[in-house]
N, C-alpha and C positions, 0 to 999 in steps of 0.2 A: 504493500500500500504506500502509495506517494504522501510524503509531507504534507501539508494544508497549510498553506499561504496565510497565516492568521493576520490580523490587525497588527499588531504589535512585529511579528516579520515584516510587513509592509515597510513599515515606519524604519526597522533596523536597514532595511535594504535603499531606502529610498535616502535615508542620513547618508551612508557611503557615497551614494551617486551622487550626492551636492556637494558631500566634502571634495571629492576626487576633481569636480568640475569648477569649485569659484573657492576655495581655502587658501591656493595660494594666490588668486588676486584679491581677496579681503583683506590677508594678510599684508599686502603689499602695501593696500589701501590703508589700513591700521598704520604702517609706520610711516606712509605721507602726513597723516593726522598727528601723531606722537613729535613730527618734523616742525610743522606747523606750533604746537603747542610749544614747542622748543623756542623757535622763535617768539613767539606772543611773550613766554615769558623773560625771554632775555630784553627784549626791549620796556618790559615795563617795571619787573623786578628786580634786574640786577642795578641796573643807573640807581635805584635807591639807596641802597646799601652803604651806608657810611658816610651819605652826605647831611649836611645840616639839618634839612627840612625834615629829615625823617628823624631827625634825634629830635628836632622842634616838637615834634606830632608827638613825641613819647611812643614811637613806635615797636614793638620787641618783634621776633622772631616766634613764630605759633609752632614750630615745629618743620618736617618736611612732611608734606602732600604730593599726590602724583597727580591729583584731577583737578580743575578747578573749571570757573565758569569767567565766560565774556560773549561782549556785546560786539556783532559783525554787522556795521550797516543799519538800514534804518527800520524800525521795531521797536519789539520791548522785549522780546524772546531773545534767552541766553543759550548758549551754545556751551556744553559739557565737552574738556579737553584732558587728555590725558598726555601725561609728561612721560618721557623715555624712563623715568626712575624719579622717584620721590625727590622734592627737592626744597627749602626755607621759602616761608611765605610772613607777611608781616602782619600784624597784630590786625591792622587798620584796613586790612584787603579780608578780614572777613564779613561776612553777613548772614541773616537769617538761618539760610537755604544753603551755606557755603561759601566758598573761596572766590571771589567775583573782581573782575581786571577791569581797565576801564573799557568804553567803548570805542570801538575802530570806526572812521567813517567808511560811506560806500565805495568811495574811490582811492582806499587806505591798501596799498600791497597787500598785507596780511588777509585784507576782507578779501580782496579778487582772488585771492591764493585760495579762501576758505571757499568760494562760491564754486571755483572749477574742482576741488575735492569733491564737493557734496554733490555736481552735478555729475560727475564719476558715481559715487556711492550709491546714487539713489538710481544709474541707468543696471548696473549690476543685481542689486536688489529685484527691481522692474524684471530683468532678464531670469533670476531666480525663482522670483516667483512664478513666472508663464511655465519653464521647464517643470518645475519643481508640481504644477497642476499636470503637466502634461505627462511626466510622470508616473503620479499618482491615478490617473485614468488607467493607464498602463497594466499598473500590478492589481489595481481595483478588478479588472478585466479576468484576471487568473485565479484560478483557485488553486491548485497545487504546485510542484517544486517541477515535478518531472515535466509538465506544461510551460511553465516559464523559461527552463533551461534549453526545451527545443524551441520555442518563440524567441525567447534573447536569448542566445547560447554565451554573447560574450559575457554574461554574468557569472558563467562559474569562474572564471580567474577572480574576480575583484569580490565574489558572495559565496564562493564553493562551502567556506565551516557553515552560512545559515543554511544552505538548501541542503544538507545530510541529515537526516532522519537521525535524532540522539536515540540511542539504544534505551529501551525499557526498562525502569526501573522496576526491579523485583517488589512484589508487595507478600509481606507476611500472609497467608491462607487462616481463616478463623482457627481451623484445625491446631495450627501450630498455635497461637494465642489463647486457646483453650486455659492451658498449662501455667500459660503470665498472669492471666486474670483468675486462676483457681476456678475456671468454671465447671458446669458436669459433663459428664462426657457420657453420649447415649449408646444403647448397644450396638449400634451400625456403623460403621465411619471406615474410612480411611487411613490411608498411614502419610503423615507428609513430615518434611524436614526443612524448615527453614533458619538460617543463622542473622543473628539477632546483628542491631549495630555496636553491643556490645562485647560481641563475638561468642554469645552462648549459642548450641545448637538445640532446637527444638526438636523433638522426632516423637510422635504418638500417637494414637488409634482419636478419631474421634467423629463427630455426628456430621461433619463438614459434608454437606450433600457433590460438595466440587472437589472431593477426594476420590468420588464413584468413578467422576469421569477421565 
């Protein structure tokens, strides 16, 4: 009997096929952004550091942070950035909600740099999700393993461990739990032996009607 394509196989089979196809350009795209954040913060945090106005303000050091927030262009919506590595942020750069820089105008390098990432991020995304439906039509369409692998055959190299059949787990027979649970044992049964996961072995006659057979 062939496998059966469950839910949850779906799901396993179809994560592969999106990691395989956009991981390394997300990835890529992750450290355009971490590049980006690198800059925002050098130009707005380091120039402070040990100059007057920031000893004026009584400003300290909060610690190192990786993520903080800023304003690209015109809005009121903050933009969440993440830094290559944790790095000092100052007393007076926190708020509410977090760590918040000032804002950049629309025609500020750093905005145009952030507008052509995001409109990368977001045609990939776009592009994920159409595959990633089309996809899922796909495997929705199969039911079992032995079906799938003549319709897309090149999925045994990149899914071969999901679509094997795991071998059946042994299940103890009442017969042989008779004996654990002290119960009676009537004058018909069987003889079955099963070993326990504590490595005792069971073996004795008992009413188990699936010893007959």
């Amino acid at each position: 009997m062939s496998l059966r394509l469950t839910t949850s196989l779906r799901e396993e089979i179809l994560a592969r096929l999106l990691a395989r196809a956009f991981s390394e350009r997300e990835t890529a795209l992750d450290l355009k952004f971490q590049a980006l954040a690198l800059q925002v913060y050098t130009r707005v945090v380091v120039p402070m550091k040990g100059y007057s106005k920031v000893k004026a303000l009584g400003s300290v050091w909060v610690g190192e942070k990786a993520e903080f927030y800023v304003q690209f262009g015109e809005g009121k919506n903050y933009t969440k950035l993440r830094l290559p590595k944790p790095m000092p942020f100052f007393a007076d750069q926190i708020r509410n909600w977090g760590l918040t820089l000032e804002k950049f105008e629309s025609n500020d390098e750093l905005t145009l740099q952030y507008v052509r990432l995001r409109g990368e991020k977001d045609a990939v995304r776009q592009e994920r999700v159409k595959i990633s439906r089309e996809t899922e039509a796909v495997l929705a369409s199969i039911t079992t393993a032995k079906v799938l692998l003549e319709t897309w055959p090149e999925l045994g190299t990149l899914c071969k461990d999901l679509l094997v059949e795991k071998p059946k787990q042994e299940v103890l027979v009442p017969g042989a739990l008779n004996k654990v649970f002290d119960l009676p044992v009537g004058k018909k049964g069987g003889f079955r032996s099963r070993t326990l996961a504590t490595g005792l072995t069971l073996s004795e006659v008992s009413n188990d009607p699936l010893a007959q057979n």
